[in-house]
DRENPA-3360 file (N, C-alpha, C; in nm, 2 decimals, always signed):
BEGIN
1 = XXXXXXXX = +4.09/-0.57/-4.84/+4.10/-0.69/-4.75/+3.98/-0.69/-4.66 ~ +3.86/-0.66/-4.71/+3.77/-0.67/-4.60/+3.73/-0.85/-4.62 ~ +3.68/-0.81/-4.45/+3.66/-0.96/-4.42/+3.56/-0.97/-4.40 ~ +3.44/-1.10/-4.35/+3.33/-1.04/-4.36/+3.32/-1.14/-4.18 ~ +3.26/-1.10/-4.09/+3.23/-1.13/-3.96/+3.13/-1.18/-3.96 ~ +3.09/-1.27/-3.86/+2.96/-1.31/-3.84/+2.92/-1.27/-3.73 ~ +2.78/-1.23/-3.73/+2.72/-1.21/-3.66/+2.58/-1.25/-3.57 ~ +2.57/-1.33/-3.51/+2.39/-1.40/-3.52/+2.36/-1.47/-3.60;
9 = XXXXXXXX = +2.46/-1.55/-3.64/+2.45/-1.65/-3.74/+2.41/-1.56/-3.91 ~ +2.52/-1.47/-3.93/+2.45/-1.41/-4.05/+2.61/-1.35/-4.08 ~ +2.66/-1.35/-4.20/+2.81/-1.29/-4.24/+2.76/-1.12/-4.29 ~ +2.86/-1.03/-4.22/+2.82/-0.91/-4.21/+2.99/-0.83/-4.30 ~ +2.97/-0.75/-4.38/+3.13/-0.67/-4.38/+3.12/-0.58/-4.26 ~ +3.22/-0.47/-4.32/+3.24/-0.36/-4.20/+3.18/-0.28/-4.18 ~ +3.08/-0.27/-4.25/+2.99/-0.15/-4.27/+2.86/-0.21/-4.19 ~ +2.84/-0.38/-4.21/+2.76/-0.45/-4.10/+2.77/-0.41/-3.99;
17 = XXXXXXXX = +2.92/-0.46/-3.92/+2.97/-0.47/-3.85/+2.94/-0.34/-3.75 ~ +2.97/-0.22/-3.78/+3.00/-0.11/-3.78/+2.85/-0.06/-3.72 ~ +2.73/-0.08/-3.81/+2.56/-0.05/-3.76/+2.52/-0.13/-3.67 ~ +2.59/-0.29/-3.66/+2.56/-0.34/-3.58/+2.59/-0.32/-3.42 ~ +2.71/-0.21/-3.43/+2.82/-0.17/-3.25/+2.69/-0.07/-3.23 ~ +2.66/+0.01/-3.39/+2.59/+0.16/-3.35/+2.45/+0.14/-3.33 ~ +2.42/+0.05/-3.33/+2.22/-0.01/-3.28/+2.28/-0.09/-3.16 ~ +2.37/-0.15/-3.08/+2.37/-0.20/-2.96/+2.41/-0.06/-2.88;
25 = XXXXXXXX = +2.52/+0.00/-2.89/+2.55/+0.16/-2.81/+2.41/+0.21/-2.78 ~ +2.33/+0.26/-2.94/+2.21/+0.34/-2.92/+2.10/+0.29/-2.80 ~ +2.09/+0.12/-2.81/+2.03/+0.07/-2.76/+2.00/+0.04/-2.61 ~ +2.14/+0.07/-2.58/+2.16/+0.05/-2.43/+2.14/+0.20/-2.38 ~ +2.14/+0.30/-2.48/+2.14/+0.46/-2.42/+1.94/+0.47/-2.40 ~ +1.92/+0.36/-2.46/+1.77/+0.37/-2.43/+1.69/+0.30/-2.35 ~ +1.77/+0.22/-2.34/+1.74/+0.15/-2.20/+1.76/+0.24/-2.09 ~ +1.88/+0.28/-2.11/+1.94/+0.36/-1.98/+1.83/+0.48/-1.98;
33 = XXXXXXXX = +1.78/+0.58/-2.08/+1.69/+0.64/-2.07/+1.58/+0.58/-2.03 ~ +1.53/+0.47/-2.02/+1.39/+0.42/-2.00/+1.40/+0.37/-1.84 ~ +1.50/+0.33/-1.80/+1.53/+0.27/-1.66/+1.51/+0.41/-1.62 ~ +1.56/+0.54/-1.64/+1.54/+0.68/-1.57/+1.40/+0.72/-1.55 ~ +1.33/+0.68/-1.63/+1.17/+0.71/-1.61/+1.09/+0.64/-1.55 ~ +1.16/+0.48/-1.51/+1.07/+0.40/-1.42/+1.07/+0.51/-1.30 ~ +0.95/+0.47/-1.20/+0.92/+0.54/-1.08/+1.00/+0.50/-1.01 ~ +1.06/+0.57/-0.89/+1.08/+0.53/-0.75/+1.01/+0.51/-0.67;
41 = XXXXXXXX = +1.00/+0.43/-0.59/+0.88/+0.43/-0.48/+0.94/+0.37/-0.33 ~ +0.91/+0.42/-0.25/+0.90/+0.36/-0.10/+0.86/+0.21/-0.08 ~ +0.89/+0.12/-0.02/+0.81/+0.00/-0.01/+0.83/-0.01/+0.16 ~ +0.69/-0.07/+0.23/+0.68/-0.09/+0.34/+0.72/-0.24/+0.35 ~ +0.85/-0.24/+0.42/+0.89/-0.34/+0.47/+0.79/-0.44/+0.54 ~ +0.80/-0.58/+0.50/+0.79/-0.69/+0.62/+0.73/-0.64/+0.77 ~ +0.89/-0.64/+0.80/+0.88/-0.64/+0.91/+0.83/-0.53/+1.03 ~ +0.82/-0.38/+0.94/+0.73/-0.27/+0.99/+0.59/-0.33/+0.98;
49 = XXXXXXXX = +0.55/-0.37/+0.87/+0.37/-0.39/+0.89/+0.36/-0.49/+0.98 ~ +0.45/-0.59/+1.01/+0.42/-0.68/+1.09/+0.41/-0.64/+1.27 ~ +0.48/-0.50/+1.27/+0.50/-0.47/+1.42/+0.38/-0.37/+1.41 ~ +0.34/-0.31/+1.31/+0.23/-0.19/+1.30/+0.12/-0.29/+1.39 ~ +0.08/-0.40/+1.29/-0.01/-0.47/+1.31/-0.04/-0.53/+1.46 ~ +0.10/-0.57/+1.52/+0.13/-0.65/+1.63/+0.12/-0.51/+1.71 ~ +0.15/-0.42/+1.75/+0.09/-0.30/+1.85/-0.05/-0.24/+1.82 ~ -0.14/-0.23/+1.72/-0.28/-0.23/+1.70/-0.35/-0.32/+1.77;
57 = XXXXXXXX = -0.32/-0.41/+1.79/-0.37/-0.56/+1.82/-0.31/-0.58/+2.01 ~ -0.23/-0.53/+2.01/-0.20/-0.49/+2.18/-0.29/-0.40/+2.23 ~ -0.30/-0.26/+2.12/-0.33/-0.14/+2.24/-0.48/-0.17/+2.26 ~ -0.56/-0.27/+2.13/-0.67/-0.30/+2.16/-0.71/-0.39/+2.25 ~ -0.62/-0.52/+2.30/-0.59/-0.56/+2.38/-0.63/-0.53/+2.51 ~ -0.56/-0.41/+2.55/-0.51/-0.38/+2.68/-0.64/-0.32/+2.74 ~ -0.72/-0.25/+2.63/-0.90/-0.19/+2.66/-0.95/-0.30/+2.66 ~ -0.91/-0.46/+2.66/-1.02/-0.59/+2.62/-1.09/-0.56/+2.49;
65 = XXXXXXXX = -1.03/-0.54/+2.42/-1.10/-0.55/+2.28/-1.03/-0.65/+2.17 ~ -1.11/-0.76/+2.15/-1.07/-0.84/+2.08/-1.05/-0.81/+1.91 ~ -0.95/-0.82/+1.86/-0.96/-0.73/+1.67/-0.84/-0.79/+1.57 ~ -0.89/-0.78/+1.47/-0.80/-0.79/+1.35/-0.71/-0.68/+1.30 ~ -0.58/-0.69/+1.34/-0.55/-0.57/+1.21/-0.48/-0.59/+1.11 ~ -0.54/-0.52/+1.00/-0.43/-0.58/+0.84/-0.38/-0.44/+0.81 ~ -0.24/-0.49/+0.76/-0.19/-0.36/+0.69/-0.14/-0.41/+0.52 ~ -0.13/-0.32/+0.44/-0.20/-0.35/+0.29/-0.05/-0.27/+0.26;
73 = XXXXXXXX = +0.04/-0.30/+0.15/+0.12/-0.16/+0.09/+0.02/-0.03/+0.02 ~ +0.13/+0.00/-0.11/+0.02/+0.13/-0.12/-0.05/+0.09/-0.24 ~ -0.05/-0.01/-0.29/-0.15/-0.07/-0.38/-0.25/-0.14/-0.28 ~ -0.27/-0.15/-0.19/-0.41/-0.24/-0.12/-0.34/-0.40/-0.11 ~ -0.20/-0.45/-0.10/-0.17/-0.55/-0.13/-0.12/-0.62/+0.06 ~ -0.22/-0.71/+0.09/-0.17/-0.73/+0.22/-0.02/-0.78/+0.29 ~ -0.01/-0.71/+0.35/+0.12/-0.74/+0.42/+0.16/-0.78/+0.51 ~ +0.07/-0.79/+0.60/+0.04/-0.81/+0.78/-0.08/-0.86/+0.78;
81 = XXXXXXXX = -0.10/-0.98/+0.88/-0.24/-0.92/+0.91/-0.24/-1.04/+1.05 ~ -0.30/-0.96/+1.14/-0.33/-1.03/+1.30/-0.46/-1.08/+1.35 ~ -0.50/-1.19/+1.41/-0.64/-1.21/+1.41/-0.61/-1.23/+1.59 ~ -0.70/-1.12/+1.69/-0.60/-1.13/+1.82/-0.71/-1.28/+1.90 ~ -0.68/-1.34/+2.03/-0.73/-1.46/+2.04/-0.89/-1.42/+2.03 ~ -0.98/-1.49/+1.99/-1.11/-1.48/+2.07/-1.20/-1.34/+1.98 ~ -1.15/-1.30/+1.87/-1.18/-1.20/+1.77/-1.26/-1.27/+1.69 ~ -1.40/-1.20/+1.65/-1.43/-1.25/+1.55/-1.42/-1.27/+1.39;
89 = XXXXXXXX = -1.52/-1.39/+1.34/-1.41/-1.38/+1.19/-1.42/-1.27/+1.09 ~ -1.57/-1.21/+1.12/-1.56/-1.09/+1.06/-1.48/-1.01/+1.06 ~ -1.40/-1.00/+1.11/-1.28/-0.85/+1.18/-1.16/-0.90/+1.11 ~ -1.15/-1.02/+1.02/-1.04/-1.05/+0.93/-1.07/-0.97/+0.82 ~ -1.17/-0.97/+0.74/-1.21/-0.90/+0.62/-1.24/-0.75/+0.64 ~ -1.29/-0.72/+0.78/-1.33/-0.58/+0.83/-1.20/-0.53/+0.78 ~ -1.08/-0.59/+0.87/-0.97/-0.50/+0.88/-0.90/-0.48/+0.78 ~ -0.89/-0.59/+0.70/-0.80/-0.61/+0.55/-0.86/-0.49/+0.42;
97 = XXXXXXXX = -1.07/-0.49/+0.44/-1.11/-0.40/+0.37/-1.06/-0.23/+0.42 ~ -1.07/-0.21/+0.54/-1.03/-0.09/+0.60/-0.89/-0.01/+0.54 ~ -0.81/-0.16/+0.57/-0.71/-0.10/+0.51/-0.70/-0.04/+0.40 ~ -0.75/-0.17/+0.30/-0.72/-0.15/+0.13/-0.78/+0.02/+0.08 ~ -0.94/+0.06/+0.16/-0.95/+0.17/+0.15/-0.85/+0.28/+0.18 ~ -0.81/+0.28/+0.32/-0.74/+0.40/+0.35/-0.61/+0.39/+0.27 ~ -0.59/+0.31/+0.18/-0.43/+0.30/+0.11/-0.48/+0.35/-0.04 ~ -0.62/+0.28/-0.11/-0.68/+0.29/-0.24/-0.66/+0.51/-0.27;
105 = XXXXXXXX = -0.75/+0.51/-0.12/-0.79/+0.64/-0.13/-0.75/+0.73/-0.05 ~ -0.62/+0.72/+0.04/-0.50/+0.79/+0.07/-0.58/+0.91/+0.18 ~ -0.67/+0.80/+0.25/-0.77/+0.88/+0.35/-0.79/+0.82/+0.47 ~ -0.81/+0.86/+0.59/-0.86/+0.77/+0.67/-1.01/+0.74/+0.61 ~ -1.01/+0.63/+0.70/-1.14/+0.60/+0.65/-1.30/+0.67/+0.74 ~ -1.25/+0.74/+0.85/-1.31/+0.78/+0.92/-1.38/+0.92/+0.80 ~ -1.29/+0.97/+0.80/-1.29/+1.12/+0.70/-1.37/+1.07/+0.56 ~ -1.34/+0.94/+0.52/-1.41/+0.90/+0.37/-1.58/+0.87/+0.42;
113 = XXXXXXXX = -1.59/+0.83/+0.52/-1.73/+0.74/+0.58/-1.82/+0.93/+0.59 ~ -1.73/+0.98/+0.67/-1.80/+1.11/+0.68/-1.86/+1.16/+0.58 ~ -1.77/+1.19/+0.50/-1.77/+1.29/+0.35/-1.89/+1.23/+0.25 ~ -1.89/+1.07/+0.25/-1.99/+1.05/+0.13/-2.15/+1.04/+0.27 ~ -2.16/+1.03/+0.35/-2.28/+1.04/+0.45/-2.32/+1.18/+0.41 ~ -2.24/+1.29/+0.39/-2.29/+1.47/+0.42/-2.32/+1.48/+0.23 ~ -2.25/+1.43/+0.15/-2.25/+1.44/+0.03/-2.33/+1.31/-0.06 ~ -2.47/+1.32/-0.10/-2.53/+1.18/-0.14/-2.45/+1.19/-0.30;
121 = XXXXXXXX = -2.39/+1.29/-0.36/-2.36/+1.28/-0.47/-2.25/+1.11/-0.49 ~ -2.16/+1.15/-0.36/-2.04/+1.04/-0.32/-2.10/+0.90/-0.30 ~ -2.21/+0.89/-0.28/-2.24/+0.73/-0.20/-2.15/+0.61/-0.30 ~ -2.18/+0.65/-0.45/-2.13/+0.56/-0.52/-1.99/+0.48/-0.52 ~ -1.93/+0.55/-0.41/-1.77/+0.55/-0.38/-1.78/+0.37/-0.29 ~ -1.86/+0.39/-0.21/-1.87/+0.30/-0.14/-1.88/+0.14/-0.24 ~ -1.93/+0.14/-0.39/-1.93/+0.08/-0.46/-1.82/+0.04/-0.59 ~ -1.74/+0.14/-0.56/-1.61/+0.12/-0.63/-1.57/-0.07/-0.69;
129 = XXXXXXXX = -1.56/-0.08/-0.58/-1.52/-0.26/-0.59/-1.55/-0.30/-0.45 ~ -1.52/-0.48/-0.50/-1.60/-0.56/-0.39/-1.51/-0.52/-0.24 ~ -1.38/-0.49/-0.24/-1.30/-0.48/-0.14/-1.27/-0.32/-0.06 ~ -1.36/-0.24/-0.12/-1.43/-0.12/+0.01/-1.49/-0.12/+0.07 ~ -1.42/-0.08/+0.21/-1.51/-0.08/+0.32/-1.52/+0.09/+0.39 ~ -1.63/+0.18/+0.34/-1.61/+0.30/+0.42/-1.69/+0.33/+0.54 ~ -1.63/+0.26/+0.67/-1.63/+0.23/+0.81/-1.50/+0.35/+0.86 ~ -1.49/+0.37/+0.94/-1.38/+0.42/+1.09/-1.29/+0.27/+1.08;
137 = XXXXXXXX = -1.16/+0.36/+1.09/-1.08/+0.23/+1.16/-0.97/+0.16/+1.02 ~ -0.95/+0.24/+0.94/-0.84/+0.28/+0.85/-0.79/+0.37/+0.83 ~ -0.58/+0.38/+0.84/-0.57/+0.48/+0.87/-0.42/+0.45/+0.74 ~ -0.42/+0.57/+0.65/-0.33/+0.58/+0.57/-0.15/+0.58/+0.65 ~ -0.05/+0.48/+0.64/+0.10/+0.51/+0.66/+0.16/+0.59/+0.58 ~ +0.18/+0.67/+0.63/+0.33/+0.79/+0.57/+0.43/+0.78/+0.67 ~ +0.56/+0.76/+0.58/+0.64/+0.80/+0.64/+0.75/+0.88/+0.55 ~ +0.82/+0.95/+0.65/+0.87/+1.08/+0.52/+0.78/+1.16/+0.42;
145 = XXXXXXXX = +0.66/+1.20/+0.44/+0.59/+1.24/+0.36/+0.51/+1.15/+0.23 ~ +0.55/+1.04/+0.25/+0.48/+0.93/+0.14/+0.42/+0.85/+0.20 ~ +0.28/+0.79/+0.16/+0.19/+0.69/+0.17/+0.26/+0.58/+0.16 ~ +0.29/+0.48/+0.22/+0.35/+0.34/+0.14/+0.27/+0.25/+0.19 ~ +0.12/+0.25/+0.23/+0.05/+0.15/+0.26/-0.07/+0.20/+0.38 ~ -0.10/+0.14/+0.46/-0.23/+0.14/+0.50/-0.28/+0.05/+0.62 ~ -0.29/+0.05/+0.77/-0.35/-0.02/+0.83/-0.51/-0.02/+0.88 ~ -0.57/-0.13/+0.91/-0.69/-0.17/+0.94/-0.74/-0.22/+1.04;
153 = XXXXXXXX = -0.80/-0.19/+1.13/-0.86/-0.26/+1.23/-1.03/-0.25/+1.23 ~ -1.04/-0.38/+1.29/-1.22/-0.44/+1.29/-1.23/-0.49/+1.41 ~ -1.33/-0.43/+1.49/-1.39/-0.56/+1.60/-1.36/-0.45/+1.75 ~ -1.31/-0.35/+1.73/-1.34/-0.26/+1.83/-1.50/-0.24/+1.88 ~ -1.55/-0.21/+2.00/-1.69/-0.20/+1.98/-1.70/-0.01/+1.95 ~ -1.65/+0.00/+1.86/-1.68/+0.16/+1.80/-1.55/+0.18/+1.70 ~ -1.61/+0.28/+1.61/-1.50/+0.28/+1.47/-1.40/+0.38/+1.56 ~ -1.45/+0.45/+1.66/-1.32/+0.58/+1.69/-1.21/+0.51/+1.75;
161 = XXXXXXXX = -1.29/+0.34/+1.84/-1.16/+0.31/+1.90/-1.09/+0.24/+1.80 ~ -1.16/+0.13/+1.69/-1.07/+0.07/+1.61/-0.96/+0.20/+1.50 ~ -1.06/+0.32/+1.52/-0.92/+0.41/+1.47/-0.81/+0.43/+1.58 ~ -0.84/+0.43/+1.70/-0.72/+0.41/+1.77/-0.60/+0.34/+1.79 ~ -0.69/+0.23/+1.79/-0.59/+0.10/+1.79/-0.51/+0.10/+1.64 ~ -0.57/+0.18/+1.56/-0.48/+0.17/+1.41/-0.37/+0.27/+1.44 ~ -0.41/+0.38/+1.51/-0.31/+0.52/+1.56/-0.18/+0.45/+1.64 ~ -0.16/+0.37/+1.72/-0.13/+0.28/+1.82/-0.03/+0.21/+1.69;
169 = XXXXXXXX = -0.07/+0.14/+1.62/-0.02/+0.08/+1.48/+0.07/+0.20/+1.43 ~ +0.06/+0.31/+1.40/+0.12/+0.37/+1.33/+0.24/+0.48/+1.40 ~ +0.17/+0.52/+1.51/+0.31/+0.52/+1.64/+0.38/+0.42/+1.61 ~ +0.38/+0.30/+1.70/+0.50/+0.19/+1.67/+0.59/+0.21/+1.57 ~ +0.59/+0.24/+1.46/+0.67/+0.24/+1.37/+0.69/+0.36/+1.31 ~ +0.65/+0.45/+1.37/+0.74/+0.63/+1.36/+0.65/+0.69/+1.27 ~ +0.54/+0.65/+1.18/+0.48/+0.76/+1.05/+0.37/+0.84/+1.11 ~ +0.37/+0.91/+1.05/+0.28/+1.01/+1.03/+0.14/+1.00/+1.16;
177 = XXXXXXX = +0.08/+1.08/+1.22/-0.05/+1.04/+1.28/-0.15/+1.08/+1.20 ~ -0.25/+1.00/+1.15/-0.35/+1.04/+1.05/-0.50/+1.02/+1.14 ~ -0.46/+0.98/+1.27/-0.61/+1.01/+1.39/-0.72/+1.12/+1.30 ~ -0.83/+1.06/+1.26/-0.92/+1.16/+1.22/-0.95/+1.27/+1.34 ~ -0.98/+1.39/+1.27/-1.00/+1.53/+1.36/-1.12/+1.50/+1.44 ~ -1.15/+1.52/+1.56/-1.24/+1.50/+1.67/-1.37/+1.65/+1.58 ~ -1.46/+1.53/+1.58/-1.56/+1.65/+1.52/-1.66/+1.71/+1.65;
% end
């Protein structure tokens, strides 16, 4: 008495029937295996880059320093970004590029500006792509021991203070201090 089932518009017996349960079961055990090997990652909230940004742009403030700060996830992808009154427009791209470095290359940028100046083998770094900038004044976000992005500031009159004002940024929101080391 076999009957024959359809399937996908196709008449199957039991033995169809049957390969067809055991390629959907297998199938989903492979997905489920494949969903296990996607990455986990950290993502920097909204509303953290937006306050990073928004205390960068204060503490620079408060010295009278007019500046941009952008903060980037950990792909260089912007998230934030503040242009304070009376800044110039340069210090939009300053800060956005500062970022994208210290996030690309999981460095301040103070420490990357150094390293290829002492080493001419490095200069080429600076030429990576159009959106590096290795200046002072990009400072990698960690929090819990992971990178998840990057802030920037431009328009300080010196890179040590626009690293400040990024330090200031990254207080605010609890991660890591990545202040380059006083040489």
């Amino acid at each position: 008495m076999a009957r024959a089932i359809q399937i996908v518009g196709r008449k199957v017996g039991r033995a169809g029937l049957v390969a067809a349960m055991l390629l959907t079961i297998g199938g989903g055990a492979l997905l489920a295996n494949a969903a296990d090997e996607l990455p986990k990652e950290s993502v920097l909230p909204s509303s953290l880059a937006g306050k990073a940004a928004q205390a960068a742009v204060d503490f620079c403030k408060k010295d009278g320093y007019r500046v941009s700060a952008s903060v980037v996830d950990r792909a260089g992808v912007l998230r934030a970004m503040l242009r304070a009154d009376g800044a110039g427009p340069h210090t939009v791209d300053s800060s956005r590029k500062k970022a994208y470095t210290a996030a690309s290359l999981r460095r301040p940028t103070t420490d990357l500006a150094e390293m290829i100046a002492k080493q001419a083998a490095l200069q080429a770094l600076r030429e990576m792509n159009e959106s590096i900038l290795m200046v002072g004044g990009g400072l990698p976000i960690e929090i819990a021991g992971e990178v998840v992005g990057a802030i920037g500031v431009g328009g300080a009159p010196g890179t040590h203070l626009d690293d400040a004002c990024a330090e200031a940024g990254l207080d605010a929101i609890g991660a890591a201090s990545k202040m380059p080391a006083a040489k």
